[in-house]
N, C-alpha and C positions, 0 to 999 in steps of 0.2 A: 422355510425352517428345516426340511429335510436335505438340501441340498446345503444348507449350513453345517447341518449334523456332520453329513458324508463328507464335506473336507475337513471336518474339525478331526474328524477319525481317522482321516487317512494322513496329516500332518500328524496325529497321536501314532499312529502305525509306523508312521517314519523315523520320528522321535528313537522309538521303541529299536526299531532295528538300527541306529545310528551308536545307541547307546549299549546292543545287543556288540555290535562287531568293535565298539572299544572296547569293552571289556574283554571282548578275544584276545584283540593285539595286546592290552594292559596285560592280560594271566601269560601271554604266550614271548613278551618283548622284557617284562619286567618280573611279575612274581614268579613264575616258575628258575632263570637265570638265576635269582637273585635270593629268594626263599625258599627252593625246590627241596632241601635240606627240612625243611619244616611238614614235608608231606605233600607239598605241590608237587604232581606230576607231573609231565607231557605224551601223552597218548591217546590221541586222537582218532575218534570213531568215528566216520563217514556216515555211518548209518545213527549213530546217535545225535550226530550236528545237524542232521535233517531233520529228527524228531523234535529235536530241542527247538529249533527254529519255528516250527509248524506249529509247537505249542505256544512260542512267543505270537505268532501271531494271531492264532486262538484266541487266544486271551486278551491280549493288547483292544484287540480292536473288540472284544465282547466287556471291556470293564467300560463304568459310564466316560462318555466324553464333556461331559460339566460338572459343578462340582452343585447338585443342590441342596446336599444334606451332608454332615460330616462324613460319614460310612464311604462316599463316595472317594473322597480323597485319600482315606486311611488303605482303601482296598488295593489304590495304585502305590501309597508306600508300601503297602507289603509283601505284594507282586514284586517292586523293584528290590526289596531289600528283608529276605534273602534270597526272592528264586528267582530271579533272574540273573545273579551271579553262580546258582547252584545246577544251573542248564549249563551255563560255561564251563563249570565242573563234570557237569555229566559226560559233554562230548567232546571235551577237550585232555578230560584224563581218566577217561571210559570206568565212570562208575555205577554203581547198581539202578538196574531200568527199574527193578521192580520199587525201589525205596522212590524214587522221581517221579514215576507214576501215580505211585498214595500223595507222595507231598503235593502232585497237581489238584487231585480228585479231591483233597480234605479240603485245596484251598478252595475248590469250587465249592465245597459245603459250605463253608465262612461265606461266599459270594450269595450262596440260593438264604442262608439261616437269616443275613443282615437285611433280609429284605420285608422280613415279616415284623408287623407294626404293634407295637406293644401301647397297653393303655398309657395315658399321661400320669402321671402322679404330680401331685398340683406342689410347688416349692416357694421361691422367689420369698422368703422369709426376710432374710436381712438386708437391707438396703448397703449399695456399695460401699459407702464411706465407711460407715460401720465394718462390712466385714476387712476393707483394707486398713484399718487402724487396729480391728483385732488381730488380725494376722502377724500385722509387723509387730505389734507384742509380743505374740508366740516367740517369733522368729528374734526377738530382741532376748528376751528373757530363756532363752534356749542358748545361744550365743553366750551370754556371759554366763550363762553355768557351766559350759567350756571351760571359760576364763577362770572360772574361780577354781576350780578342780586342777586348775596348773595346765590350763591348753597352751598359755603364753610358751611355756619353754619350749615347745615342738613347733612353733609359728612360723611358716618357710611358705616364701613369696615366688621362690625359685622352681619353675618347670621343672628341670632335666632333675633335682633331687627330692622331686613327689617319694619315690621309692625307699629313699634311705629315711624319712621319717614316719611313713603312712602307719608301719605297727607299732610307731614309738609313740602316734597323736591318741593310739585309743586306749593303750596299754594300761591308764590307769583310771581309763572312764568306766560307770557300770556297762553293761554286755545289751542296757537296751538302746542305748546310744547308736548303737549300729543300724539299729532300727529307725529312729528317729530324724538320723541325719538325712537318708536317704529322700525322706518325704519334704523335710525343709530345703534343702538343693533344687530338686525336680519338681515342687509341685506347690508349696509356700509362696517360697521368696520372687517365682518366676509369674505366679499368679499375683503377686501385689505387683506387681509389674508393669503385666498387663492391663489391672486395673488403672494405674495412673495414667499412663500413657493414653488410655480409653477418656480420660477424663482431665487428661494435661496438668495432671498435678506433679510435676517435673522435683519438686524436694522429696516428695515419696519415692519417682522412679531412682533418684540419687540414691535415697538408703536402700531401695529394695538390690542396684548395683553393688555398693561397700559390702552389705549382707553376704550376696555372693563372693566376694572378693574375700571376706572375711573367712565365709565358710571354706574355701579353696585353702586359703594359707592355715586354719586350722586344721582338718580333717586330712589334708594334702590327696585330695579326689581331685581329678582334674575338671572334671564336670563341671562344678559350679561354676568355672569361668565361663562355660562353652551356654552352658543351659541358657541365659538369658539374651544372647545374641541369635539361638535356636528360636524360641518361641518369636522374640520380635522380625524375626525376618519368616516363619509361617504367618505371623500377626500379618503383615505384607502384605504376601503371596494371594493371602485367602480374600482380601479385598480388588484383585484384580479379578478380567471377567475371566478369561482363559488361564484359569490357574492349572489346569492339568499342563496345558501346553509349558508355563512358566516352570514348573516344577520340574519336567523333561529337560527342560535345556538349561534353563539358570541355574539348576542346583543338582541332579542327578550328571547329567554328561558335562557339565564345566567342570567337575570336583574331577572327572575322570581325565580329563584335559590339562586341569592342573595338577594332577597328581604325577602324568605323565612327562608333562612340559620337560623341567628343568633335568629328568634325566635321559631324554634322548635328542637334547639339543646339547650336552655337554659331552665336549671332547676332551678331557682335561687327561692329565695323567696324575696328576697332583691327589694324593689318595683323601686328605682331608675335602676337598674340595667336592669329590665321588660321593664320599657320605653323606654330604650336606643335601648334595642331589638327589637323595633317595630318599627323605623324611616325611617329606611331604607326602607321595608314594605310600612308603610304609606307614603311617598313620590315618590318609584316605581309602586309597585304594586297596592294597593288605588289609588294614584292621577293622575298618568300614563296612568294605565289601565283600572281600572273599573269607574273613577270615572266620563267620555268623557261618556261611557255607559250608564252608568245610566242616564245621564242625557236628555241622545235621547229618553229613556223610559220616562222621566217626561217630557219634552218638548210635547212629542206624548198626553201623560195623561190629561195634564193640556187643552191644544190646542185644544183636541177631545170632550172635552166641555164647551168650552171658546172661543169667536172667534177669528179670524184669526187675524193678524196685517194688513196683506193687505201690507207690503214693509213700513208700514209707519213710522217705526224709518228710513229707510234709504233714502238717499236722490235722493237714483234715481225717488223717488215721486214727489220730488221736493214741500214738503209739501203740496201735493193738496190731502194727502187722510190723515183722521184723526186715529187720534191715540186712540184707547180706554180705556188704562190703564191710571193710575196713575205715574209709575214707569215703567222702562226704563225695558226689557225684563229679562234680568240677574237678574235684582235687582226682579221683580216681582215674575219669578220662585225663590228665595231664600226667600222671606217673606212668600210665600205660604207652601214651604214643610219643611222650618228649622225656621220660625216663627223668622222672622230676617229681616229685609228690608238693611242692613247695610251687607247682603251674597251678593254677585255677582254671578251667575249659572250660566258662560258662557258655550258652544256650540258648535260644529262644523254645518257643513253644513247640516248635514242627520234630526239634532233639529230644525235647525230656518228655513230650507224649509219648514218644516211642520207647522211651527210657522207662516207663513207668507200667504199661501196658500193652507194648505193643503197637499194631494196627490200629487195635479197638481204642488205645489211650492217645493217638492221632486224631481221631474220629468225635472221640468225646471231649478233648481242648477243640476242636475244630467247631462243634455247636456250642461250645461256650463263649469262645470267642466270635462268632457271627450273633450270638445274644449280646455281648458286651457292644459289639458295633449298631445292634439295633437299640439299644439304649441308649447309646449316645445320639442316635436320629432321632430318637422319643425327645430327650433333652434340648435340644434344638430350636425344639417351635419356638419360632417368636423369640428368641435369644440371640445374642450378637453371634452368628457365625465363626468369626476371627475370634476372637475371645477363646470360646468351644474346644474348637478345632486345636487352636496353639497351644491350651493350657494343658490338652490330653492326648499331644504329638508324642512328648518325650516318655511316657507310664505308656504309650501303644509299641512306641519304636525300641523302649528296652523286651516290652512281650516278643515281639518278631523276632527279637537277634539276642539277646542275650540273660533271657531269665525265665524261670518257670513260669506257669502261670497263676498258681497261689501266691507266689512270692511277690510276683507283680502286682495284683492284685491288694498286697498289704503291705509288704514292704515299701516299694517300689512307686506308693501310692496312686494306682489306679483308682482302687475305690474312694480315698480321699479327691480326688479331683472330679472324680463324679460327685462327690456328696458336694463339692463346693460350687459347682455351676447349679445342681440342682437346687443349691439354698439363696445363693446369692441372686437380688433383683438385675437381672441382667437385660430387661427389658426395652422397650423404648427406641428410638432412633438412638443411630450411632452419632456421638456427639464431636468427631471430626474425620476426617478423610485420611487412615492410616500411613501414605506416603505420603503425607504432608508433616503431618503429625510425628510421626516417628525421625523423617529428615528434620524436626524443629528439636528435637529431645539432644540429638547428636550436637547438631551446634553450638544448642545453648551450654550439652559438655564440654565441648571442643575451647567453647569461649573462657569460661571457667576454667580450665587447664591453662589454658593463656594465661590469665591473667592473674593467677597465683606460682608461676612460674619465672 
C-alpha cells in the first residue's frame, strides 16, 4: 500500500509540474503577446520561479493522493485554481513575495482547519423522488414567473449577444430576482439532474436540460448552459478510482492544451481566421485561469493602499460600518486599473479577505472556509460521494475564483446546497455505474434529436 501511495504521489507530482510549465509557456507564448495591455506583464524573477516551483512541489505532493472524503478533491481544485496560476504570476511578472506568501500560509490553514471532524447532525428527511419533483416545481414555477413579467421579449438563444440583452432581461424584474436566479442555475436545476441521472429517470434529466436552456436564453448568463455539463462530468470523475490523477490530466492540462492548440499551430495571415484562433485561449486559459489571479494581485495592490472595507458591502454589518468608496468593490477595482466604471472585477475569497480586513480578513475566510470543507466531510458519511461532490463543485469553484464569501454562501447558494444533500435521503447503494449511466443518458439524447429532426 505504501509503495502504491509513493507512485500515486510522484505521477501527482508530475502531473503538477507538467501542468505547472504549461501554464509558463500558456502566460509567456499567448496571454502576455496577446493581452499584456490588460496588465499581463513579462518580467521574470529567477529567484522567484524557484520559490514558486518549491512551493508547487510542497504542496503538490503534501495535498492527499485519493480522494476519500470530498474536502480532499476540493483542496486540489483550489490549489490548482487560483494558485497555481498566481505562482506563474509571481515569477513570471515579479509580483509581491509578501502577498504569495500569506496566500500560501492561509491556504495551509484551510488544509490543517478541513481536517478537524465535526459532530454529525442526523438529515436524510425527504426521500429522492419527492425532493426531485419538489425542486422542479420550484424551478418550474420560477421560470414562468419570468414569463409572465415579459422575460419572453429579451429571450436570446445567441452566444456572442448574451451582452446586448443581459441589463435588458432583468430591467423590469423585482431586484430579488438577481438573487434567486443565481441559486436556480448553479444549485436547483443541476441537482435535479443529478438526481435522475442517480436514478435513470431520463424525462426528469430532459427537463432539468430545457430548464437550463431556458434559464440561459432568459436571464442571457452563460452559465446555465455550462453548469450541467460541469457537475455530470465531476458526477464522472468522482466514480473512478484515481480521480486526482483523472482531474490533472483530463481536465486541468487538456483545457491548457486546448486552449493552446489552435493558436500555435496556425499560420494563417487571414485576420479573421487569428481571432477565431484565440477564443478558445481567451475564455480558458485567460478567463479561467489567469484572469481569478490576477485579480488577488490587484485586489492585494489596490487594498495595501487604500483602506479596508471593513465587511461593509456585506450585510453581516448589518449597515453599522460605513462604506468608503463610491462604487461597489468590482465595479471600483475595474475603473481604477481598465478606466471603466461599467468593468465588474469580481474575486474570490483569497482578494476580498484582504479587501475587507486585511491579513487578519485572509485569515478569518481562511478558517471559515476549512469549516465549510469540514462540513462537507461531516456530510458525506454514508451518502453517494459523486452526488456530494458534483452538486457543491460549482457554489466552491465560484468561492475560489470569483465571489466573496458571504455572497457565496447565499447568493451563490452554498448554503442551499448544503441544506439539500443534508435533507435529502441520499443513502443506500449507488443505483448504477456513472460512466455507464451517464454514456446511456447522451444517446438516448442523441437518439431523440435524430429522430425529431
Amino acid at each position: 500500500m505504501t509503495i502504491y501511495l509513493n507512485k500515486v504521489k510522484l505521477k501527482i507530482l508530475f502531473l503538477y509540474l507538467v501542468a505547472y510549465a504549461s501554464l509558463w509557456i500558456g502566460y509567456a507564448r499567448f496571454i502576455v503577446p496577446i493581452y499584456g495591455y490588460l496588465g499581463f506583464e513579462w518580467s521574470p524573477n529567477m529567484v522567484k520561479v524557484l520559490e514558486s516551483s518549491l512551493a508547487l512541489v510542497l504542496f503538490s505532493t503534501s495535498l492527499p493522493s485519493e480522494v476519500k472524503r470530498p474536502s480532499d478533491f476540493f483542496i486540489h481544485v483550489h490549489f490548482l485554481l487560483p494558485i497555481v496560476p498566481m505562482l506563474i504570476l509571481y515569477s513570471a511578472s515579479d509580483l509581491p513575495r509578501m502577498y504569495i506568501y500569506f496566500v500560501l500560509l492561509v491556504f495551509a490553514v484551510v488544509c490543517l482547519i478541513r481536517k478537524f471532524k465535526l459532530p454529525k447532525i442526523s438529515g436524510d428527511m425527504i426521500p429522492i423522488h419527492a425532493m426531485t419533483w419538489g425542486l422542479l416545481a420550484i424551478c418550474a414555477i420560477y421560470i414562468v414567473s419570468i414569463i409572465l413579467q415579459g422575460g419572453l421579449r429579451y429571450l436570446n438563444f445567441n452566444l456572442l449577444k448574451v451582452y446586448e440583452f443581459r441589463s435588458l432581461a432583468f430591467q423590469d424584474l423585482p431586484g430579488i430576482y438577481g438573487y434567486f436566479s443565481p441559486m436556480v442555475s448553479k444549485v436547483l436545476l443541476p441537482f435535479i439532474l443529478l438526481l435522475a441521472i442517480y436514478r435513470r429517470k431520463w424525462l426528469i434529466a430532459g427537463l432539468a436540460l430545457t430548464g437550463s436552456v431556458i434559464m440561459f436564453a432568459l436571464t442571457n448568463h452563460k452559465g446555465p448552459l455550462f453548469y450541467p455539463l460541469l457537475v455530470l462530468g465531476i458526477y464522472y470523475i468522482m466514480h473512478f478510482r484515481r480521480r486526482i490523477l483523472l482531474m490533472l490530466l483530463a481536465c486541468y492540462i487538456l483545457v491548457i492544451f486546448v486552449s493552446l492548440a489552435p493558436f500555435l499551430i496556425n499560420n494563417s495571415d487571414d485576420t479573421e481566421q487569428n481571432l477565431s484562433c484565440i477564443i478558445m485561449g481567451s475564455l480558458l486559459l485567460r478567463r479561467a485561469y489567469f484572469v481569478p489571479a490576477h485579480l488577488n494581485f490587484i485586489y492585494y495592490d489596490f487594498f495595501s493602499r487604500h483602506p479596508h472595507t471593513m465587511l461593509a458591502e456585506s450585510k453581516v454589518t448589518f449597515g453599522l460600518v460605513d462604506y468608503p468608496y463610491d462604487l461597489d468593490s468590482a465595479h471600483l477595482i475595474g475603473y481604477h486599473y481598465h478606466n471603466n466604471e461599467m468593468t465588474g472585477a469580481n474575486t474570490g475569497w483569497l482578494g476580498t479577505g484582504y479587501m475587507h480586513l486585511g491579513f487578519a480578513g485572509m485569515v478569518m475566510y481562511a478558517l471559515i472556509t476549512g469549516f465549510l470543507l469540514s462540513m462537507v466531510d461531516t456530510l458525506a458519511e454514508r451518502r453517494d460521494l459523486g452526488i456530494l461532490v458534483a452538486i457543491l463543485f460549482i457554489p466552491f469553484l465560484v468561492l475560489f475564483l470569483s465571489s466573496d464569501l458571504p455572497t457565496t454562501m447565499l447568493t451563490h447558494g452554498l448554503l442551499l446546497a448544503l441544506f439539500l444533500t443534508w435533507a435529502c435521503k441520499l443513502k443506500g447503494r449507488i443505483k448504477s455505474e456513472p460512466h455507464k449511466t451517464v454514456a446511456k443518458f447522451f444517446k438516448i439524447s442523441v437518439r431523440c434529436c435524430n429522430q425529431h429532426s
